[in-house]
Every structure is written in structure tokens, then in C-alpha cells.
C-alpha positions as CSV (number, residue, x, y, z in Angstrom):
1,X,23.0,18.7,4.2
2,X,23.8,16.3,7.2
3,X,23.0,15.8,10.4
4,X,24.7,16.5,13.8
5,X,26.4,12.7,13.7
6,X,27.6,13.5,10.3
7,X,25.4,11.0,8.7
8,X,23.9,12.5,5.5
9,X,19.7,12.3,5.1
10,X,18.3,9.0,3.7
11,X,16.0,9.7,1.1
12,X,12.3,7.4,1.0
13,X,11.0,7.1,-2.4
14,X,7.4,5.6,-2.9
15,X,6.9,4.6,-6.8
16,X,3.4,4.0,-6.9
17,X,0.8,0.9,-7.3
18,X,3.4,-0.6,-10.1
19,X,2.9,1.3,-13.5
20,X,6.6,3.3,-13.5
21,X,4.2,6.1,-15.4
22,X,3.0,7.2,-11.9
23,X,6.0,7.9,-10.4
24,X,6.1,11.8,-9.6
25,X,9.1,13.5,-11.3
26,X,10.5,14.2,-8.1
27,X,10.8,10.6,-7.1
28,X,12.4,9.7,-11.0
29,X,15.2,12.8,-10.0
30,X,16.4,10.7,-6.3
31,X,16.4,7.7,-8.4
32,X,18.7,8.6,-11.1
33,X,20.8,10.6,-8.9
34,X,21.2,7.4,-6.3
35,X,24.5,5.4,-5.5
36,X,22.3,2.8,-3.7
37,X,18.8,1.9,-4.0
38,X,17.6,-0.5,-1.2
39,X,13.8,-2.0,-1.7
40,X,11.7,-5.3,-1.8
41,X,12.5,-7.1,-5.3
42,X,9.3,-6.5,-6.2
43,X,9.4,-2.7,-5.9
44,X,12.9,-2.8,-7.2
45,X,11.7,-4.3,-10.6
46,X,9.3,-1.2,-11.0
47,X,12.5,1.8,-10.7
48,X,15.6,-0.7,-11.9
49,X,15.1,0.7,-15.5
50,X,15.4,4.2,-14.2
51,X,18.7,3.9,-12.6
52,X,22.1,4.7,-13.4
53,X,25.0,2.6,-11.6
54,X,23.1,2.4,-8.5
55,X,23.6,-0.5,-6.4
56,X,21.1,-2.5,-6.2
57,X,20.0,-4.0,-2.4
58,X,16.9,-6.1,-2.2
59,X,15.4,-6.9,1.2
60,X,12.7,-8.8,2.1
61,X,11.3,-9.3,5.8
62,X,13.6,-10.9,7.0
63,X,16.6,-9.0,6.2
64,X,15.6,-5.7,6.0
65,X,17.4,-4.7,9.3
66,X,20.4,-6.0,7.9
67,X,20.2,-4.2,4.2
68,X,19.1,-1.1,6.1
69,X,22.3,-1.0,8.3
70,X,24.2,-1.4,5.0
71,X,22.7,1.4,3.2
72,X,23.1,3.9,6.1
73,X,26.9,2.9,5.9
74,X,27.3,3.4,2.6
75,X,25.3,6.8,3.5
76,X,28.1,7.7,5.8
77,X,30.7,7.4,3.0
78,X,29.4,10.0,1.0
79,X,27.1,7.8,-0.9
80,X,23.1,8.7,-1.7
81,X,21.3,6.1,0.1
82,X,17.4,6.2,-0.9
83,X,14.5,3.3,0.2
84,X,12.0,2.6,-1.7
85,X,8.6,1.6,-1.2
86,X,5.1,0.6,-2.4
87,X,2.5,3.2,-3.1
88,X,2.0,6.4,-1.0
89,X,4.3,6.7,2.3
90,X,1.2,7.6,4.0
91,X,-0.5,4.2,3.4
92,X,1.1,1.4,5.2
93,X,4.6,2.2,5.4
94,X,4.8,3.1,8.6
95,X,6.9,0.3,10.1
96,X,9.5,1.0,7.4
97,X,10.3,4.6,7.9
98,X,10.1,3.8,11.5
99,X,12.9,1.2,10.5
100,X,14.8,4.2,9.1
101,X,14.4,7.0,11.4
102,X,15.7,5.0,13.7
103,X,18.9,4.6,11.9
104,X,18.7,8.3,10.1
105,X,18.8,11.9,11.8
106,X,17.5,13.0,8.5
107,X,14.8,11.4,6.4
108,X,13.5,13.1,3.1
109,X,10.1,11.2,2.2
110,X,9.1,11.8,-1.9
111,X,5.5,10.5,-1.4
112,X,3.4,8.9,-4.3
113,X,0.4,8.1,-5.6
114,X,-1.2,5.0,-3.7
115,X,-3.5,2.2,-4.8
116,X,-6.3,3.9,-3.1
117,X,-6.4,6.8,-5.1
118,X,-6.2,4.7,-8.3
119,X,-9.3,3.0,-6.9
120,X,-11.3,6.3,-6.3
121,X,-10.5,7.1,-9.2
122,X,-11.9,4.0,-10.9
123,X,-15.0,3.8,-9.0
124,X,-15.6,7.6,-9.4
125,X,-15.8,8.4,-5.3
126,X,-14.1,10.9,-3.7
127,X,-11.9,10.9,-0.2
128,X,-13.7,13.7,1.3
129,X,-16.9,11.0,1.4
130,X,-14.7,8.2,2.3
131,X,-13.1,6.6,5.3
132,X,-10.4,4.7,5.0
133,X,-9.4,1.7,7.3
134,X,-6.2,-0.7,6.6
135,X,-5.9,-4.1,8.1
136,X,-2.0,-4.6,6.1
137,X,-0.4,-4.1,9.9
138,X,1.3,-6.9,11.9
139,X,-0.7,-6.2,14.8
140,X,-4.1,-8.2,16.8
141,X,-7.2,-6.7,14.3
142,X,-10.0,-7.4,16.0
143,X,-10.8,-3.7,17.0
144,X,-10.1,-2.8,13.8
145,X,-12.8,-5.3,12.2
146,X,-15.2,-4.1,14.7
147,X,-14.5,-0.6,14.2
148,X,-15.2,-1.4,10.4
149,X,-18.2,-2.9,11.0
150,X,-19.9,0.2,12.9
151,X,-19.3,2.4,10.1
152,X,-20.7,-0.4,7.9
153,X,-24.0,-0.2,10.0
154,X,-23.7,3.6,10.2
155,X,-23.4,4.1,6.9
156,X,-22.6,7.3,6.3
157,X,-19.7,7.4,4.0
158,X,-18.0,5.4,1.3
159,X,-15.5,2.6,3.0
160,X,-11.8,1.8,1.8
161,X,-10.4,-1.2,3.4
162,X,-6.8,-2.5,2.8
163,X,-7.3,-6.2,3.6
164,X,-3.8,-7.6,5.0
165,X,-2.6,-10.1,2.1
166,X,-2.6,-13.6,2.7
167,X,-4.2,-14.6,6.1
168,X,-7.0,-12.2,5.6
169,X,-8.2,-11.7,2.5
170,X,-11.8,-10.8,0.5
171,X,-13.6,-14.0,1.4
172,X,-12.9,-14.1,5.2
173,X,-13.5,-10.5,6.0
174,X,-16.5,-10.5,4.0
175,X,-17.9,-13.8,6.4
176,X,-16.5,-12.2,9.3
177,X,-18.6,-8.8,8.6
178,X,-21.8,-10.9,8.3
179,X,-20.9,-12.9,12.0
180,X,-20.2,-8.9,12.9
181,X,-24.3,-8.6,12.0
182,X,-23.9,-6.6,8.5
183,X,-26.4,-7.6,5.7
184,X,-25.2,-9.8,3.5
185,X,-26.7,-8.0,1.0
186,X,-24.5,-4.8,1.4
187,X,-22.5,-4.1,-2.1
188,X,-19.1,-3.9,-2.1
189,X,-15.8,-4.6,-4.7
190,X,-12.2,-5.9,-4.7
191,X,-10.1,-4.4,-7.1
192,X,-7.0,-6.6,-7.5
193,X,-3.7,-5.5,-9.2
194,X,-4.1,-2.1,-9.8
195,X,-2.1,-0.6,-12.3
196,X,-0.2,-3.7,-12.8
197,X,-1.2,-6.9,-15.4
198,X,-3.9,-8.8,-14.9
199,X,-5.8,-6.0,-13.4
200,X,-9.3,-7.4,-12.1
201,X,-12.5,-6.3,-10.4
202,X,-15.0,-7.9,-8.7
203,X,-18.6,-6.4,-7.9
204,X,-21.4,-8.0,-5.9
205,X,-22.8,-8.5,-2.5
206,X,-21.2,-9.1,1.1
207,X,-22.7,-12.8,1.2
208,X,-21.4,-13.3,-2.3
209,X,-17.9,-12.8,-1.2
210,X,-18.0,-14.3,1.4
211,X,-18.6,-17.5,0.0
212,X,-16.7,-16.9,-2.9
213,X,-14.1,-19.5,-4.1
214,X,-11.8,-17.4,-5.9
215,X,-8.5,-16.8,-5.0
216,X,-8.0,-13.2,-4.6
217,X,-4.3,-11.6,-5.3
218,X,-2.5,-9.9,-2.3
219,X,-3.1,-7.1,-4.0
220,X,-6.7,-6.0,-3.0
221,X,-8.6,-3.5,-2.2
222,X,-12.1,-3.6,-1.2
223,X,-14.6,-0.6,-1.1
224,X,-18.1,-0.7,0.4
225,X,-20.0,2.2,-1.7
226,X,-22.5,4.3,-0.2
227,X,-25.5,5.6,-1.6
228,X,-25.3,6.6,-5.0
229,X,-22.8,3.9,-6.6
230,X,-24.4,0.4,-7.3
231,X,-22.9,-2.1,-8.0
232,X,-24.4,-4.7,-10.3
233,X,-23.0,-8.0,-8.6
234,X,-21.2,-9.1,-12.0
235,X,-17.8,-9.4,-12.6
236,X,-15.4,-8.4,-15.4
């Protein structure tokens, strides 16, 4: 199949938190099957052992125009051209697949299983009771921070944020919450590294975190329980 210009459909793959196990099958078939696998290094590492001959393109921000014109080239030679990407395609990876519509008529997305779900399922809440709220944009958050903070004071349903890694992380959203007026003993936890080594969480209160010390990986996810899960401020 291939589009009007001739320009066969780009395939978007998303692997998963980082354990390889949780890739669906369909996303292990594109992978073997692909001439050229474009992805950040990171993500690369995670699907290199389940490729053939593929080529190989990392990306990172700054290039990733650049590798994507490449790939859709090499697309229009007759090769598969697939993109991978963190997690689930409907978490954050919105500029990307705007970065290769733009360049594709077709686009076939294989989503995955994200982080979030991994941490539902670790802290036993489901997404039904749950909003979900993701600061990992490059975008002015204010609104966002301030829509988080109503639902804090509402309180009506579980809260998954998706901090944005390095300039705002655990500690400063916690202290920012508590400027916002939210009690600093409200529970919450940060899972960190899900999936992947070194997997951590920490429990405790708003005000704990807040003036917490440690320095928390860029891959974080905080969740501010409601009701009926407590959490017993310790970490493990």
C-alpha cells in the first residue's frame, strides 16, 4: 500500500517503558520485517536485539528532522521505514508523529503499553478512577499546574502526573503545589524507572517531597492516590 505521491506508509512502533518483554507481538513483527529503524539511542537499545539487517538511525533533538527526512527517502526506494518510540503513542508522543505525518501520507501507529499503566498496575488503581495530566510538553505549564492543582483540592479521583524531566521534577512540583494552597500533607509517590534497572519508589507526603533532596531520574511518575490507597510515607 502507498499513497497518492507514491511514498509508501511509515510505520510508528512504541516498545514500551524499557523491558523488550512488553513489546506487543505486533510491534516485534514491523521490527524484524524493517530495512530501517529510526529512534532515540535510548529506545534503539531496547528493539536493536530484535532486528535483522535493519539500518540503524539514531536521532536525538536535535537532528531528528534531519534523520526523519532520511528515513522517508529511503521509504521512497522501496525500503520499510518504521520510528520508534517510548511507551504508548498516546502518551507524549505527539510532537513526533506530528514530525512524521507531516513528511508521510500514510502512517501505521503499533501502540504499546506505557509507563502509566505499569504504574496502575503497581499501585493497584484503575484508569476509570483516574485522571491523567502530563507536563513532558515543550510548552508554558502554568495552566497546566493550576489545572492539577483544582483536581487536587477537588479530590475526586486518583491523579497521574508525567512531570517533564529535568527542569521540573518531583521536588519542585511538589513545592509549587503547596504555593498552589494544597496540604502538604496530601500522599502521593514517584515511581522512577519502571520496568527498567534500578527500579525505585518513593511514598510519603506533598511537604515531604517537596523538600526532599534526592535526585529523582527523568523517568518519573507521580500519583496522588485518592481515598482508599495510603501510603505509609516510607521508602523502599
Amino acid at each position: 500500500m502507498s499513497s497518492d505521491s507514491g511514498i509508501p506508509p511509515v510505520t510508528v512502533v512504541a516498545v514500551g517503558p524499557g523491558d523488550s518483554r512488553l513489546l506487543t507481538l505486533r510491534g516485534r513483527q514491523v521490527l524484524e520485517e524493517a530495512d530501517v529503524v529510526a529512534g532515540f539511542k535510548t529506545v534503539l537499545d531496547v528493539v536493536a536485539p530484535l532486528l535483522g539487517n535493519a539500518e540503524l538511525c539514531p536521532m536525538s533533538y536535535r537532528d531528528q528532522e534531519e534523520v526523519l527526512e532520511y528515513g522517508v527517502g529511503e521509504a521512497r526506494k522501496g525500503r520499510s521505514f518504521v520510528v520508534c518510540c517510548w511507551g504508548d503513542l498516546n502518551v507524549s508522543a505527539r510532537e513526533l508523529l506530528a514530525r512524521v505525518r507531516k513528511r508521510a501520507d500514510i502512517v501505521e501507529l503499533v501502540p504499546g503499553i506505557s509507563s502509566i499503566q505499569v504504574a496502575c498496575a503497581r499501585t493497584g488503581i484503575f484508569m476509570e478512577d483516574s485522571l491523567f495530566i502530563t507536563l513532558h510538553k515543550r510548552q508554558e505549564i502554568d495552566d497546566d499546574l493550576t489545572e492539577l492543582a483544582y483536581y487536587l483540592k477537588e479530590d475526586r479521583r486518583h491523579i497521574i502526573l508525567l512531570p517533564r524531566p529535568y527542569d521540573l521534577m518531583p521536588a519542585g512540583i511538589a513545592a509549587h503545589l503547596v504555593e498552589l494552597g494544597i496540604s502538604g500533607d496530601r500522599p502521593m509517590l514517584v515511581y522512577q524507572r519502571l520496568t527498567l534497572e534500578g527500579e525505585k519508589r518513593w511514598e510519603g507526603t506533598l511537604k515531604q517531597c517537596a523538600e526532599s533532596k534526592e535526585e529523582f531520574s527523568d523517568l518519573t511518575i507521580m500519583i496522588f492516590p485518592h481515598g482508599e490507597i495510603e501510603v505509609s510515607g516510607q521508602r523502599e
